[in-house]
Structures are given as C-alpha cells and as structure tokens.
C-alpha positions as CSV (number, residue, x, y, z in Angstrom):
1,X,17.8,-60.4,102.8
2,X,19.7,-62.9,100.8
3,X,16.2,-63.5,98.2
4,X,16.7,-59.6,97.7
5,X,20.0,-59.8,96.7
6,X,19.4,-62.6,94.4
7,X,16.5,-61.0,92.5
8,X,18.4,-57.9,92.3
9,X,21.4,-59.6,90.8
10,X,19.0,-61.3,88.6
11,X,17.7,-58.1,87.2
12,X,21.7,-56.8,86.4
13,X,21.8,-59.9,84.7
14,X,18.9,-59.3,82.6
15,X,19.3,-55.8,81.7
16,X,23.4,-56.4,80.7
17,X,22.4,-59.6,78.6
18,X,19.8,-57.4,76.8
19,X,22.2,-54.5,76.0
20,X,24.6,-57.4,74.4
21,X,22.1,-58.5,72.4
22,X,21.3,-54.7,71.3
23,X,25.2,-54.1,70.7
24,X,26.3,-57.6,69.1
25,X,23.4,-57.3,66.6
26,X,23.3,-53.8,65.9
27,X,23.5,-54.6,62.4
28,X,19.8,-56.5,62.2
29,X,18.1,-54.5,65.2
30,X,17.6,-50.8,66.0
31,X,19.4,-49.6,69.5
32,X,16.8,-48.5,72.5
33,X,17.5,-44.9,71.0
34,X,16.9,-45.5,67.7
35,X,13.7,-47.4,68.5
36,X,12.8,-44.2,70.8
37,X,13.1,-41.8,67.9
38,X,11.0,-43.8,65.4
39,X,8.7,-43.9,67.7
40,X,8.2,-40.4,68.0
41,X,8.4,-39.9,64.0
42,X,5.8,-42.2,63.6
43,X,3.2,-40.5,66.6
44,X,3.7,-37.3,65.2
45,X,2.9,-38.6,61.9
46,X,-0.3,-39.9,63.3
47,X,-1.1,-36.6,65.1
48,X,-0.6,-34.9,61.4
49,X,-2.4,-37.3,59.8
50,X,-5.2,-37.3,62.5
51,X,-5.8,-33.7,62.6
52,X,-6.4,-33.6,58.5
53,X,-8.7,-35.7,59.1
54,X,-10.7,-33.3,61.4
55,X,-10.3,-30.7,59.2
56,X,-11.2,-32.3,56.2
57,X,-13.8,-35.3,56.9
58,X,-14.2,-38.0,54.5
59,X,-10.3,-37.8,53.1
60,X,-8.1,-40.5,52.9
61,X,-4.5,-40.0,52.2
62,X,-3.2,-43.2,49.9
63,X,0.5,-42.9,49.3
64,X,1.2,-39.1,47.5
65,X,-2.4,-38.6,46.8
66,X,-5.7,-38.9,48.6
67,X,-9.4,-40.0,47.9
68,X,-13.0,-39.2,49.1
69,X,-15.3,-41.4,50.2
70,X,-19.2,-40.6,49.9
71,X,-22.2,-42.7,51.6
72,X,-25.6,-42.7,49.4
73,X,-28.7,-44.5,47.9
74,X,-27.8,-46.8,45.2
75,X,-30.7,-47.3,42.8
76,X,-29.2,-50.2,41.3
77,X,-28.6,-51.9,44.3
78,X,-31.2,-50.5,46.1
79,X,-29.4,-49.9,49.3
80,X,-27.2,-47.4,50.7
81,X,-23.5,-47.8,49.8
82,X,-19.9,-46.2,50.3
83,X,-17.8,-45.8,47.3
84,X,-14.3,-44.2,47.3
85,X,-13.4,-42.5,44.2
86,X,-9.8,-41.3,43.8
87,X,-9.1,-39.0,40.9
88,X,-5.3,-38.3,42.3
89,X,-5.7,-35.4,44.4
90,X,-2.6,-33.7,45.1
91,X,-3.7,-32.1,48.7
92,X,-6.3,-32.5,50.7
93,X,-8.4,-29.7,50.3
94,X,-8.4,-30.3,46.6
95,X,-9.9,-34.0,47.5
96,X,-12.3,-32.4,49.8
97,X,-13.4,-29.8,47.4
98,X,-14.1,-32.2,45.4
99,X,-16.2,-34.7,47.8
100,X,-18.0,-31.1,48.8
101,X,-19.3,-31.6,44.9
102,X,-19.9,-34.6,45.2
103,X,-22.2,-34.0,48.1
104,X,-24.0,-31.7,46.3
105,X,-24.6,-33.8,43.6
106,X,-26.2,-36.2,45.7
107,X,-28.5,-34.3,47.6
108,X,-29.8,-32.5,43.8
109,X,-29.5,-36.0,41.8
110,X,-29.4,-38.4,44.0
111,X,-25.9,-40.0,43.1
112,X,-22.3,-38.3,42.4
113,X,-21.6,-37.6,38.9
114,X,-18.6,-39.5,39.3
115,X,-20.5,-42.6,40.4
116,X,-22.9,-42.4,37.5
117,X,-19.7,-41.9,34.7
118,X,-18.4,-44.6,36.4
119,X,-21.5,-46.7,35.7
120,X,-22.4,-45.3,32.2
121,X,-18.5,-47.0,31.3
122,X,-20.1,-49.8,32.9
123,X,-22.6,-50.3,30.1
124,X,-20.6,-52.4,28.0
125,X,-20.2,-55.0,30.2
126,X,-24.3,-55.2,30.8
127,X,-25.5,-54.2,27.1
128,X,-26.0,-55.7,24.3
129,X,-28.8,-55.7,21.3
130,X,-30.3,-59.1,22.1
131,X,-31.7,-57.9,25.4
132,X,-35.1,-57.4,25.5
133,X,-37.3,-54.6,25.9
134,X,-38.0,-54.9,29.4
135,X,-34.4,-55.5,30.8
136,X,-33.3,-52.2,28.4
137,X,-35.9,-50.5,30.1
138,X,-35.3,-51.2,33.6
139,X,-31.8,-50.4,33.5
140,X,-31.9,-47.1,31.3
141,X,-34.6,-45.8,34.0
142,X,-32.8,-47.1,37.1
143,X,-29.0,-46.3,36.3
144,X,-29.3,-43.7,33.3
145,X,-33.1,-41.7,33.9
146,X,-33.8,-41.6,36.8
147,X,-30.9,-40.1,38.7
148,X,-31.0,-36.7,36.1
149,X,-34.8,-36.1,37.3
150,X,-37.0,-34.9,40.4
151,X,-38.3,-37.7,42.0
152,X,-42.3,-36.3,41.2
153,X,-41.3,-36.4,37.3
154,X,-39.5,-39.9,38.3
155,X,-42.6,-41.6,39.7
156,X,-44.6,-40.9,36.6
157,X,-41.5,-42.1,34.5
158,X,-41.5,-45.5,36.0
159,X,-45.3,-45.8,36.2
160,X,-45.4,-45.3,31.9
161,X,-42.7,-48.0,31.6
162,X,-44.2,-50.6,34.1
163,X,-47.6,-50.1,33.1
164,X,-47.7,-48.9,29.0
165,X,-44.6,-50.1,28.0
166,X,-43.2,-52.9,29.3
167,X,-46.9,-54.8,28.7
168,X,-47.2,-54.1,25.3
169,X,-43.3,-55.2,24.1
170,X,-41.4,-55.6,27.4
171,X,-40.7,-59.5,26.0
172,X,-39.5,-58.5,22.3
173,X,-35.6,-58.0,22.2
174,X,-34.4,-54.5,21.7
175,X,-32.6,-55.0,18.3
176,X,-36.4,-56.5,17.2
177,X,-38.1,-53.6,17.7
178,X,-40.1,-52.2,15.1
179,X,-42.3,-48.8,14.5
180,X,-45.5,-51.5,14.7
181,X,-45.0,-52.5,18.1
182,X,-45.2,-48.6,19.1
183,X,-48.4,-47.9,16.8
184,X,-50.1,-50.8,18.3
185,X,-49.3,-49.5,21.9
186,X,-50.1,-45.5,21.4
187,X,-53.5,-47.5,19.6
188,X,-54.3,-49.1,22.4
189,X,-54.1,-46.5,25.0
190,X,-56.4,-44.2,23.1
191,X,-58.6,-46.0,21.7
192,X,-59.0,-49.2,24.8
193,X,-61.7,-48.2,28.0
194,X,-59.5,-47.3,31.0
195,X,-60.9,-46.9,34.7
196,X,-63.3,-44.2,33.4
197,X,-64.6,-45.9,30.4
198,X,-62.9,-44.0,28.0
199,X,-59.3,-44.2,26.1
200,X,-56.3,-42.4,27.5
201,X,-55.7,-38.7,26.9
202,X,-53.4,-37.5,23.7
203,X,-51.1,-36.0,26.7
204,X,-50.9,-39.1,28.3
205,X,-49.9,-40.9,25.5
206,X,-48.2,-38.6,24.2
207,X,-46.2,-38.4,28.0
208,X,-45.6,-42.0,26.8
209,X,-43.7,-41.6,23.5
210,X,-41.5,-38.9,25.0
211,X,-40.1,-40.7,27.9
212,X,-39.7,-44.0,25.4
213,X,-38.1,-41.5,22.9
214,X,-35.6,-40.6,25.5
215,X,-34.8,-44.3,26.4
216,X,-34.3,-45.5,22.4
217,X,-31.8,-42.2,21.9
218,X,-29.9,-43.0,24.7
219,X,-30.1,-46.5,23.2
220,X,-28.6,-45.5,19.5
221,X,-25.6,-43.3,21.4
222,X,-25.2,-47.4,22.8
223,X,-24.7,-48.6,19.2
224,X,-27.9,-51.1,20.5
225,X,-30.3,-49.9,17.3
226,X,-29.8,-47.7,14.5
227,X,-33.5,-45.5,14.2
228,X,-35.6,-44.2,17.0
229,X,-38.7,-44.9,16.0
230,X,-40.6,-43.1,18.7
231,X,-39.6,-39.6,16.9
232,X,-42.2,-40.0,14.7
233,X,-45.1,-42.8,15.8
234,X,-48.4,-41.4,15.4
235,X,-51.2,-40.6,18.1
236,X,-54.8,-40.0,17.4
237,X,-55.1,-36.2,18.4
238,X,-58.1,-35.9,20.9
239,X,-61.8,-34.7,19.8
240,X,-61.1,-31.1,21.2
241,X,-58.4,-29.6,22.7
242,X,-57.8,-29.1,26.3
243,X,-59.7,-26.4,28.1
244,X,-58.7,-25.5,31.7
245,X,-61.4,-25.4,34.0
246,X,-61.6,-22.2,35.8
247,X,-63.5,-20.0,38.2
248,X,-65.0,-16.8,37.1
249,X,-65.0,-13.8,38.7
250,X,-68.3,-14.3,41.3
251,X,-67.0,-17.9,42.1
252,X,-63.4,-16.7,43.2
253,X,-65.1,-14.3,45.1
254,X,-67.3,-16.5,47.1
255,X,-64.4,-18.9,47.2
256,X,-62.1,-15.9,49.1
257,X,-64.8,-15.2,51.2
258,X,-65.3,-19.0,52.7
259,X,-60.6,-19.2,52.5
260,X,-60.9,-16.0,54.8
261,X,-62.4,-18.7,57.6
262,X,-59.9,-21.3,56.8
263,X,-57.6,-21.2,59.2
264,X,-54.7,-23.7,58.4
265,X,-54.6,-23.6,54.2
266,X,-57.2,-20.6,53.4
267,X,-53.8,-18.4,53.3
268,X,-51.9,-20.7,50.9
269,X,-55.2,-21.0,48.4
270,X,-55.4,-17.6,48.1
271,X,-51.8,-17.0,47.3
272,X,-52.4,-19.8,44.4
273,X,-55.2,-17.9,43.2
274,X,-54.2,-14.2,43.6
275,X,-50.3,-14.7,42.9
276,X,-51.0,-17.8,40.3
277,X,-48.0,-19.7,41.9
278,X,-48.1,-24.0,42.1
279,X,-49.4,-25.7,44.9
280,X,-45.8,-26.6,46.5
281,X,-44.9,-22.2,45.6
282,X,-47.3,-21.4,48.1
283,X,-46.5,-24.0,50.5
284,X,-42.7,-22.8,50.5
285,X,-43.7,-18.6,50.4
286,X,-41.8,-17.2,53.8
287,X,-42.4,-13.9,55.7
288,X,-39.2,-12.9,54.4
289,X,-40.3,-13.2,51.1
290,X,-42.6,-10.5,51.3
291,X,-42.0,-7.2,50.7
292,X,-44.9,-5.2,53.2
293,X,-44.0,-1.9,51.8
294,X,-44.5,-2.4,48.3
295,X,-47.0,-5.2,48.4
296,X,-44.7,-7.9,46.4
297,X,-43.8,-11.2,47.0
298,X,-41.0,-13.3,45.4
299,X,-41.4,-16.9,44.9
300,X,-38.0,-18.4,44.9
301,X,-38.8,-22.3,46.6
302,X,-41.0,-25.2,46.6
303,X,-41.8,-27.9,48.8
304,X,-41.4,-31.2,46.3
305,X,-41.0,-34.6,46.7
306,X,-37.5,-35.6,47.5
307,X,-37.8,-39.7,47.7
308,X,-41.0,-41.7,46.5
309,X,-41.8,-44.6,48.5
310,X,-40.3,-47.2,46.5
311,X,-36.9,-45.7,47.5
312,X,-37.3,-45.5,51.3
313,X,-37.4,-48.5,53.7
314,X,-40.2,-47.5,55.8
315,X,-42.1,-46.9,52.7
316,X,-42.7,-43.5,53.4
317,X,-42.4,-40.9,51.0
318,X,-40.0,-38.1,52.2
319,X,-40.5,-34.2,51.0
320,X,-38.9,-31.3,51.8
321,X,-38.1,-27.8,50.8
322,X,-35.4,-27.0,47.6
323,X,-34.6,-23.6,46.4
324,X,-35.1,-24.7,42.9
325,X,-38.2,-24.0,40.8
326,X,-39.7,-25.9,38.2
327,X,-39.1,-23.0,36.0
328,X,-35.3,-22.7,37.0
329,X,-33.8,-24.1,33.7
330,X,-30.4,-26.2,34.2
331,X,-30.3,-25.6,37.5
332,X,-28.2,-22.7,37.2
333,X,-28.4,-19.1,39.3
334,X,-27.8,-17.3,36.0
335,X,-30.8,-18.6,34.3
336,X,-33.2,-18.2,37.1
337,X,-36.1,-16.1,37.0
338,X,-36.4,-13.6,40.0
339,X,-40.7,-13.6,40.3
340,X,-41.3,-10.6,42.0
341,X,-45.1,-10.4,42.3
342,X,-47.7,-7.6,42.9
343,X,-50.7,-8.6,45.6
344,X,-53.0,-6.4,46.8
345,X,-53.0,-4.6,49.6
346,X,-55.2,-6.4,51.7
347,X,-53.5,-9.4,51.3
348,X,-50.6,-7.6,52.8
349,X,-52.2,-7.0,55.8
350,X,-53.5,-10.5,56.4
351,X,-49.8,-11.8,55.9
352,X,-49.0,-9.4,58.7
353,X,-51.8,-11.1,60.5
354,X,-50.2,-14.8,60.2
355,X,-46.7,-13.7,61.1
356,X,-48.6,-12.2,64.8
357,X,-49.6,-16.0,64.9
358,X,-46.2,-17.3,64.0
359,X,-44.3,-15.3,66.4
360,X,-46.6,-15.7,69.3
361,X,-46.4,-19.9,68.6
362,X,-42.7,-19.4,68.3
363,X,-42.8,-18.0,72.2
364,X,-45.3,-20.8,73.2
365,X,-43.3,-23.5,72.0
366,X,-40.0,-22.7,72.5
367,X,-36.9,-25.1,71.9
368,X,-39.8,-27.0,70.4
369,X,-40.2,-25.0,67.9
370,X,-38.9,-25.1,63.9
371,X,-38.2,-21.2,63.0
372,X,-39.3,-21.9,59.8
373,X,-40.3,-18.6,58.7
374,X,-43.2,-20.2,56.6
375,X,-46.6,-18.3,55.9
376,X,-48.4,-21.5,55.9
377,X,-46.8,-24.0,58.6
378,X,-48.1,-25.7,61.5
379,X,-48.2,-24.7,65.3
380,X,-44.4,-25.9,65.9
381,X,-43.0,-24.1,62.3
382,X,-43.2,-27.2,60.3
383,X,-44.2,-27.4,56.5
384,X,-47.1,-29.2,54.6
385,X,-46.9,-31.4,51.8
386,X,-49.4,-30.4,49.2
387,X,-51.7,-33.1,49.9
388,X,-53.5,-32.3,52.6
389,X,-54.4,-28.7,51.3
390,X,-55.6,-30.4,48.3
391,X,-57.9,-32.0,50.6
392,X,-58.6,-28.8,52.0
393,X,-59.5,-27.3,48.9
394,X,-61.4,-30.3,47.5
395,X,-63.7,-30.1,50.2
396,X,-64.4,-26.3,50.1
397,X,-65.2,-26.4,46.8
398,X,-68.0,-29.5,47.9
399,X,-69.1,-27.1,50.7
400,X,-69.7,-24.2,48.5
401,X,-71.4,-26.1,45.4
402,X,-68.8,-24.6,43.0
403,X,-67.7,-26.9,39.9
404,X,-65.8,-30.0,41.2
405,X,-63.9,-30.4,38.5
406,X,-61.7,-27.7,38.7
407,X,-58.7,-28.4,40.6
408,X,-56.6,-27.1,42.6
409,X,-54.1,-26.4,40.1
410,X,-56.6,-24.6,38.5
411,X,-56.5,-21.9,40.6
412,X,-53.4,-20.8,39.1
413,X,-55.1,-21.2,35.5
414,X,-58.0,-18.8,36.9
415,X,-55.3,-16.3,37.5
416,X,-54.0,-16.3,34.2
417,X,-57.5,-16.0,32.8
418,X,-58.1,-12.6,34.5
419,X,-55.0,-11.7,34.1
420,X,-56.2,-12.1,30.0
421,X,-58.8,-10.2,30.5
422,X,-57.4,-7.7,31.9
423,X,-55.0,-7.1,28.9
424,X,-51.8,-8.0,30.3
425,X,-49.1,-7.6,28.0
426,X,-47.8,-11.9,27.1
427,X,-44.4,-11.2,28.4
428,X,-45.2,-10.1,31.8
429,X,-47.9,-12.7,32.6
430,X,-45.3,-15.4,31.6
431,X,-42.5,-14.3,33.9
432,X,-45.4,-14.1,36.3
433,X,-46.5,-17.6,35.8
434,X,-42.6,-18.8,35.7
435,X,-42.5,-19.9,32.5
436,X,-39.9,-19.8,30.3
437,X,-41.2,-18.7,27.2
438,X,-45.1,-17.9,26.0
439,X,-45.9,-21.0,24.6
440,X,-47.4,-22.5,27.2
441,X,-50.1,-19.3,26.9
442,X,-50.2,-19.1,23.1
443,X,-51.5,-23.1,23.7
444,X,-54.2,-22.4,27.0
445,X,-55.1,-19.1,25.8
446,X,-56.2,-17.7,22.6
447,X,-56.6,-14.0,23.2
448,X,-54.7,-11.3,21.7
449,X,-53.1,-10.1,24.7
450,X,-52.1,-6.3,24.9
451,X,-52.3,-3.2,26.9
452,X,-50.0,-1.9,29.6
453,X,-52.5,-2.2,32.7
454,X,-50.0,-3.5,36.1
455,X,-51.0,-7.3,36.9
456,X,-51.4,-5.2,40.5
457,X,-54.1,-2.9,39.5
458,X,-56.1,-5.6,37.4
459,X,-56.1,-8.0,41.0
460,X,-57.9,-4.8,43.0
461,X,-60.2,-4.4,40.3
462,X,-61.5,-8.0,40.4
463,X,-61.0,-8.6,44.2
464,X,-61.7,-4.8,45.6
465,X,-59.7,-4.2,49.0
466,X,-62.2,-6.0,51.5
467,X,-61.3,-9.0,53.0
468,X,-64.8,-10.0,52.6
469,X,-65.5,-9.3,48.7
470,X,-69.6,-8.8,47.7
C-alpha cells in the first residue's frame, strides 16, 4: 500500500514539473494544445497531399509548383532511367497532362521530347569539330537519329554506319572530311565483291548516302562543318533498273489453290496477294475490320518491330501491334489514309470461316485466351511476327516449283501488276497500295494507266469466285 502511494505521488510530481516547464518556457516551446493542433494541420496535409497522388500518379508537388517523373530506356546510357522534369506546373493536373505526353512520346519514340531537348542543349558540352568521324557518328545515331525512327528503319540505320561508314573514314576527324573520302566509299561498295560476288546495289548505296546526308546536316545546324558533301557524291547507277519479280496470272492461281490447305498463314498470303497490303498489314487485319456486307476491308495497323535486340536485355527482339502505318505521314490522324479495300466475295466467306475457328478456340480456352480479334492468330488469340510466315511462304513456293526468287513482298507487287493490267486509273491503285503519292508506280511500272474498271471487278476476273481456281 505505501509503494502505491509513492509511485502515485511520483507520477503528480512528474506530470506538475512538466506543465512548468510548458508554462515557464512558453516562449521557446509550443503548449500540449498547440502541439495537438499542428499536429492535425500537418496529417491533413498529408491526407491532401496523399490522395493527389492517387489521382494523379507520377506528380510531385515541389514548393508552389509540381513536376513529373517518367521511367524509360536510355539509349545513351543503355539502361532504364527515371528523370524528373519540372516545367513549373501550376496544378496538378496540368503536370499530369503533361507526363500523359510524355508517356506517349515514349511509347511512339522511345524517349520524351523533353528528355531529348534536354539532350540536344547538351551538345555543346560533347561536340566539337575535332572529333572524328566515328565518335560524330555514334552519337548523332544514338541521341539525335535513332529516337525520331521505327526501330525496323533503326536497325538498318546502324547497320550502314557500323559496317559502310565508320570502316571507310570512322578515324578521320569530322572537320577533315572531304567529298574524296565519300567517292572512295560509294566506289567501293559498288564496284568491291560482297557475299554474292558482286558489288552492292545503287539502292544500297544509295540507302547509304541518305542516312550520312542526314547525319552531316544535322552536323552543319552544329556549326561542326560548313558543306554537306553527301548532297551531291556520285554513285555508279546499276546496269538495268530494278524489276520486281512477280507471279503471273496461272502461278497466283496455283499458289491460292495450295494457301487454301494452309491452315495457319494461307489466310494472311492471300490477303497480301489479293488486297496488296505488307506483310505485317495482313498480320494485324481483324474481324472487325471487315466489312461482310460489302466485301471491304480497311487496313488501318501493322504488327512491327518495337525494340531490336541490341536494346533488350534478354536479347530478344520485342514486336507488337501499332495503329500507325508506314504510309501514315507525321504521325498525324488528319493526314492518314483510310484504305478501304474491295475483295472478292469468296474471300468473304472464308474470313467468315476463320472467325467460326476463332470463336470456338475463344470457348475452348477460356481465361487463357487473348481476344485479339485477329484473322491470322494462334489457338490462344496471339499475333505472329512476320517471320515465320515468311517461312511459310518460302517453303510453298519450294513445294510448288514456282520462281524462288520472288518474295514475299512481292506478292503485293503482283497485285499492283494486275491491277495494271486491268487499267486501274494511277490514283486509285496508289491509295490502294498506301502510298502517298504515284511515284513510287511511275518508277515500278511503266504503263499508261487508265480506264475506270473497280479494283473489285478486275480481282474476280483474274481469281473467278471458286475457292479452288482452274
């Protein structure tokens, strides 16, 4: 009883000499209230602060304004990386907005336009016109070239500096440079055996001078030289000009007939041949695309290469499915061409056919199962890369003794020939093919196309509506 007491009269003590100290010192330290009340201020701060978060992810708040912060693939350091970029956003949602952009950016170019302005005003500090050709090149392709391209076009990029160019003047400095160095290079690839005994193609060289024309403009907006003398080297023209190799009309049709027992890619061939669309076109065509009462179908995706396999750490090349076309100039929605295209009928009926298949997969596998909506997929909905239908294709053509070397792409060149011959006005067969303009025709094709026959009519007439064409 008496220890009770004491610790009791102990804890008086306590709290009274505490509650001095609060009172004698008010002036330097907050009383219990005051520390109570700040307290509360400062959790429902943190509740604010916590619940813009949620609502707008990857938004920072520093002092008045806030800043984003965005995770991707640094080319330069070859790594992923997580750069903030603060552009003093007044509110939140004009900060995420903008990290929204930003996201975009990366998933079309591969870095945020605000990363690569940041790294272009970066340039001075690397730069300068006593660096040689290979060190210019490296960096122009790696922090100016390659993050404005698609990763296809990018690979063949790289593979022209690191094999043509660098080689043949990668050790001479930039401000050295001279029209001979370039003459002696576009020489050499024409005129010196490569694997198939022979020199290099004009377009190959020519694919050459382009992308080195690129780099030395960028160079002059650099104040590093003062001529580009890539504009105007010269390259021994080839012997003849380029001829597509295509079927004619007996080899398409023996070609359809064999596709009609292919039963992964025989689909997707004859959509390349009968709709003239490219290899990844067909790959990306869905059910939803096609239009079953009036026989169309619009092409308006590809399945491309998104990252080589330089750029991935399994080393593993990663592709997927973009609504962008190669023909889609800018990138931008106004610009696009809408490819509505005429097949035949029978056609129609077969793509009716696979979408039985689809569906009836689609109940087998269940959750397992990637509602795709593609023509050509596999059993659980997913997409194939072009590759192995070339394979398919390659192999067919073997089988059936037909020329082995036309390609696959070629296909699409064997449309356009009938489509010649059919008299297709130049206009319509261009929006058909997705180009831009006629110029790609006035250079494959030399007849004088005119008439007003329907692209529609002309593909009955060749392939009658059989699935089995005599």
């Amino acid at each position: 009883m008496a220890l009770q007491t004491l610790k009791t009269n102990r804890k008086k003590a306590s709290s009274k000499r505490t509650d001095d100290v609060i009172q004698y010192d008010s002036i330097r330290t907050l009383t219990t209230n005051q520390v109570t009340s700040a307290a509360s201020c400062i959790s429902e701060e943190t509740v604010t602060m916590q619940k813009k978060q949620d609502k707008y992810p990857g938004v920072y708040p520093r002092g008045e304004f806030f800043e984003i912060k965005v995770a991707f693939y640094d080319p330069t350091e070859k790594k992923k990386v997580r750069v903030s970029y603060s552009n003093n956003f007044a509110t939140a949602k004009q900060a995420f907005e903008a990290r929204e952009q930003a996201m975009c950016e990366i998933r079309v170019n591969g870095i945020p336009e605000f990363y690569r302005k940041r790294m272009a005003e970066s340039d001075t500090n690397v730069l300068n016109n006593s660096m040689t050709m290979a060190e210019f090149l490296t960096y122009w392709y790696e922090n100016v070239h390659r993050p404005t391209i698609a990763p296809y076009t990018a690979v063949g990029d790289e593979v022209d500096i690191r094999v043509h160019m660098i080689p043949a003047f990668g050790d001479v400095k930039i401000c050295h440079l001279t029209s001979k160095h370039l003459q002696k290079l576009f020489e050499h690839m024409r005129t010196h055996p490569s694997q198939g005994g022979k020199g290099l193609k004009f377009n190959t060289a020519d694919h050459v001078r382009r992308v080195l024309s690129k780099a030395l403009n960028w160079a002059i907006k650099k104040r590093l030289i003062d001529e580009n003398y890539a504009t105007d080297a010269y390259i021994q023209p080839d012997e003849s000009a380029f001829e597509a190799s295509v079927l004619n009309t007996e080899q398409a049709k023996a070609l359809i007939n064999a596709l009609n027992k292919e039963p992964v890619f025989g689909l997707a061939l004859k959509l390349q041949l009968l709709l003239g669309v490219r290899a990844g076109e067909a790959l990306a065509i869905r059910f939803s695309d096609c239009n079953f009462d009036n026989n169309t179908i619009v092409v308006k995706r590809q399945v491309c290469l998104e990252k080589p396999r330089k750029e991935t750490p399994d080393g593993k090349e990663v592709w997927g499915i973009k609504e962008k076309l190669k023909s889609d100039r800018g990138g931008k929605s106004r610009n696009r061409q809408l490819r509505a295209l005429p097949i035949p009928a029978w056609l129609t009926q077969e793509i009716k056919s696979q979408q039985i298949k689809y569906k009836t997969n689609k109940l087998k596998y269940g959750k397992d199962f990637i509602d795709s909506d593609l023509v050509t997929c596999d059993e659980h909905g997913g997409f194939y890369t072009p590759y192995p239908c070339y394979i398919c294709f390659k192999a067919l053509m073997k089988r059936l003794g037909l020329p082995e070397e036309v390609r696959q792409h070629d296909l699409r060149h064997t449309y356009a020939s009938f489509m010649v011959e059919a008299n297709i006005p130049q206009k319509t067969l261009a929006n058909a093919l997705g180009h831009s303009s006629t110029k790609m025709l006035d250079k494959h094709y030399s007849h004088d196309i005119q008439g007003a026959y329907l692209i529609a009519s002309a593909l009955e007439e060749v392939f009658p509506g059989k699935r089995n064409v005599n």
